[in-house]
Every structure is written in C-alpha cells, then in structure tokens.
C-alpha positions in Angstrom: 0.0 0.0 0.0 1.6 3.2 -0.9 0.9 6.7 0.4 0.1 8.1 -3.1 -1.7 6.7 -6.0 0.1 6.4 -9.3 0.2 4.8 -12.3 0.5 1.2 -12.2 2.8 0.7 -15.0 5.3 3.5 -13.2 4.9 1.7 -9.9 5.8 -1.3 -11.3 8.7 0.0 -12.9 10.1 2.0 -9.8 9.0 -1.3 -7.1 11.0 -4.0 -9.4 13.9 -2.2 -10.4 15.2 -2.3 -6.7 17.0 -4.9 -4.7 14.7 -4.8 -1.9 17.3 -5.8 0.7 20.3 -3.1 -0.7 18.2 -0.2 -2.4 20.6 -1.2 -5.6 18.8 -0.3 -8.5 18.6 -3.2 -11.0 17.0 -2.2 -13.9 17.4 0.6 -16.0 15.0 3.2 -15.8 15.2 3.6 -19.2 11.8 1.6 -18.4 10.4 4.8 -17.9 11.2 6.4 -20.7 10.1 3.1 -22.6 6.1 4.0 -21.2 3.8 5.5 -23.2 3.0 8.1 -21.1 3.4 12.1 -21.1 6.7 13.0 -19.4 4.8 15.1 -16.4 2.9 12.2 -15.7 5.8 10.0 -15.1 8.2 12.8 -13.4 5.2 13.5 -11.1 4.0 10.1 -10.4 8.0 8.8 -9.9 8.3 12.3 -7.4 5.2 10.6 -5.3 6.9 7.8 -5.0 9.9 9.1 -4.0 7.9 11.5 -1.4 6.2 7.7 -0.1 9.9 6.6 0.3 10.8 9.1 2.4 7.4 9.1 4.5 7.9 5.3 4.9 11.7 5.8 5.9 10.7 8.7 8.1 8.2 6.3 9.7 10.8 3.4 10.4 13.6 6.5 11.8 10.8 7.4 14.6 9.9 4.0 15.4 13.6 2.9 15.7 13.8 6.1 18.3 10.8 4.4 20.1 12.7 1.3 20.4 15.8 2.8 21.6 14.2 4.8 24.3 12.4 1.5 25.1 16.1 -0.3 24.8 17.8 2.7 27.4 15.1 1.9 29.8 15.4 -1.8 30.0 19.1 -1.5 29.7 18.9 1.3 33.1 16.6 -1.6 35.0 19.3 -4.3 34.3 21.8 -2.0 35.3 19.7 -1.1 38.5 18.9 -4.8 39.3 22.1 -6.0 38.6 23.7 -4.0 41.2 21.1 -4.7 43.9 22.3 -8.0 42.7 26.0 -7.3 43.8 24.6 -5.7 46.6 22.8 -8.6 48.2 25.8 -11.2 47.5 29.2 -11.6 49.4 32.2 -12.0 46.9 32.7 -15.3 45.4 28.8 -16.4 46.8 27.0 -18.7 44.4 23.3 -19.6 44.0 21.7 -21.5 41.2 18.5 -23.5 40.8 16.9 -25.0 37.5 16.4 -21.9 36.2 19.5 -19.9 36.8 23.2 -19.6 38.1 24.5 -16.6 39.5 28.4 -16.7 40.2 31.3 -14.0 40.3 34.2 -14.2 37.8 37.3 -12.0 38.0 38.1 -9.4 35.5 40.9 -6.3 35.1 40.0 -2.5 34.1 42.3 0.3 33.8 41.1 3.2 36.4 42.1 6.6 35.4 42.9 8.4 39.1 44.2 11.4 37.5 44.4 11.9 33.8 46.3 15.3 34.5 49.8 13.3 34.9 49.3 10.0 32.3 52.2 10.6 30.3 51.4 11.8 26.4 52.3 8.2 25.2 49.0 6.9 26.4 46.7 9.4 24.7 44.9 8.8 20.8 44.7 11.8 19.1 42.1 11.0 16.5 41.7 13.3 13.4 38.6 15.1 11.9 38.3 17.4 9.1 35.9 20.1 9.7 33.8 20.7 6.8 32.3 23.2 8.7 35.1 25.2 9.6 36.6 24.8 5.9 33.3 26.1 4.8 33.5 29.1 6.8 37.3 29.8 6.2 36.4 29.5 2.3 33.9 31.8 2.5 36.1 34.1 4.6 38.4 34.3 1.6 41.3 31.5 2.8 42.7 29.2 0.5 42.4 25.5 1.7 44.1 23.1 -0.1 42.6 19.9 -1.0 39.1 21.5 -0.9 36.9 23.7 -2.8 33.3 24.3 -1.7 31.0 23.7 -4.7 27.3 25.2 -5.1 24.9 22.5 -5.6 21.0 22.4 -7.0 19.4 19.8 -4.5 15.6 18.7 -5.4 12.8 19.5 -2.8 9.7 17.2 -3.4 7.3 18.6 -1.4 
C-alpha cells in the first residue's frame, strides 16, 4: 500500500527495479522512458513515490527512536537490578536452581585516578576534518588546499 496513488505501469517499474534488501537499482530506468506516457505524468508520479519513500523511511527512523528509548530503559533496569544483585551477595557467593546460576568471575579494568599526569604516550589523538570550519574559512576568503566548496541544486519534493 503506498501513500500516493500512481500509475500502475510506473509503480511497477520503480518497485522492481530495486533490490529490496540493498536499495541497488537493477533495472534501468530507461523503463520509464520506454512507457507511453506524457513525461509530467511520469516525473510526477516517480516524485510521489519518491515522497512515499521518504514518509515510509521517516516512519521506520521514529519508530527505531521508540525502540531505543524503550532499549535505554530496559538497559537502566538491568543496570539497576544487577547492582542490587551485587549488593545482596558476598564476593565469590553462588546460588543456582533449575532456572539460573549466578556466580562472580574475575576481570581487570584500567582506572584513570588522575588523567592530568598519564604521560602523552597513552593518549589517541584522532583526526577530523571540519567541513564546517573549511566552509566558513572559504567563504572568509582562505585558501584551503585539498578542498573547494562547490554550489549544488538539491531537489525539494514537497
């Protein structure tokens, strides 16, 4: 079921020329072209679907947020039971029945006590251009090598 109605022949075009699973497009859209139908019909049609793509992704990106904020709150109540857990049993205690087996097991984590005096060796530095600040220093008249900013017409289907 799509959001908008278009013409069947476009739709079918546009729904089987996609790997469903990549978004790879697998046949040519020549298809398109191939239809004998007026050219405003099948730019207008193809922008509808193209404007039910994005409502449908935009549907799956808030749901996804749903789940995660349903994710961060089962992932707080484990955190919150487990240490209750580790609260309520000496060191090395056991329990298990048929159902479960709680135990401890040793591990090893670096602390950081005072990062002020860890010697430089130990730090990443990791590296980011800025495409924000070479925008701005291009448009501020600097020269940056290796870039250029380029003006681009982007499509709005609205």
């Amino acid at each position: 079921m799509h959001l908008y109605e278009i013409n069947r022949e476009i739709e079918r075009i546009l729904e089987g020329s996609v790997d469903p699973e990549t978004g790879e497009v697998l046949t040519p859209l020549e298809e398109l072209d191939k239809l004998g139908i007026d050219r405003v019909t099948k730019v207008l049609d193809t922008a509808a679907f193209v404007k039910g793509l994005s409502a449908e992704a935009d549907a799956i990106k808030a749901e996804e947020k749903a789940l995660a904020a349903r994710r961060k709150i089962l992932e707080n109540r484990e955190t919150w039971l487990r240490e209750y857990l580790r609260q309520n049993l000496e060191e090395g205690e056991r329990m298990n029945n048929s159902r479960i087996a709680i135990s401890w097991r040793k591990s090893s984590a670096v602390e950081i006590q005072n990062e002020e005096v860890i010697p430089d060796d130990y730090y990443v530095i990791k590296r980011d251009i800025s495409k924000t600040l070479i925008s701005e220093a291009i448009k501020a008249g600097t020269t940056v090598p290796g870039a250029a900013l380029v003006e681009r017409q982007n499509l709005v289907i609205k």
